[in-house]
C-alpha positions, 0 to 999 in steps of 0.5 A: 500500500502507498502511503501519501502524506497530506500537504497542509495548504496555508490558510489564505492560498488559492490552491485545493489538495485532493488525493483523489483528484489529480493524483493529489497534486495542489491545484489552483482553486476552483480548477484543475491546473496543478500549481506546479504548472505554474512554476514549470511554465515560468521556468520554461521562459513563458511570461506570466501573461503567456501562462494566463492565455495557456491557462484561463480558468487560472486568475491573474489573482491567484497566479500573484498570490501564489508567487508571493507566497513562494517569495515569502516562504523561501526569504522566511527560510533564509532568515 
C-alpha cells in the first residue's frame, strides 16, 4: 500500500489538495491546473501573461498570490 502524506495548504492560498483528484497534486482553486504548472511554465521562459492565455480558468489573482507566497516562504527560510 502507498502511503501519501497530506500537504497542509496555508490558510489564505488559492490552491485545493485532493488525493483523489489529480493524483493529489495542489491545484489552483476552483480548477484543475496543478500549481506546479505554474512554476514549470515560468521556468520554461513563458511570461506570466503567456501562462494566463495557456491557462484561463487560472486568475491573474491567484497566479500573484501564489508567487508571493513562494517569495515569502523561501526569504522566511533564509532568515
Amino acid at each position: 500500500m502507498n502511503a501519501t502524506l497530506p500537504i497542509q495548504v496555508p490558510p489564505g492560498l488559492p490552491i485545493w489538495v485532493d488525493p483523489q483528484r489529480m493524483s493529489g497534486a495542489p491545484c489552483f482553486y476552483g480548477t484543475r491546473v496543478p500549481v506546479d504548472a505554474l512554476f514549470g511554465n515560468l521556468e520554461s521562459g513563458l511570461s506570466l501573461d503567456e501562462f494566463l492565455n495557456c491557462f484561463p480558468d487560472v486568475t491573474r489573482e491567484q497566479a500573484v498570490t501564489v508567487l508571493e507566497s513562494a517569495h515569502q516562504s523561501l526569504f522566511k527560510a533564509a532568515a
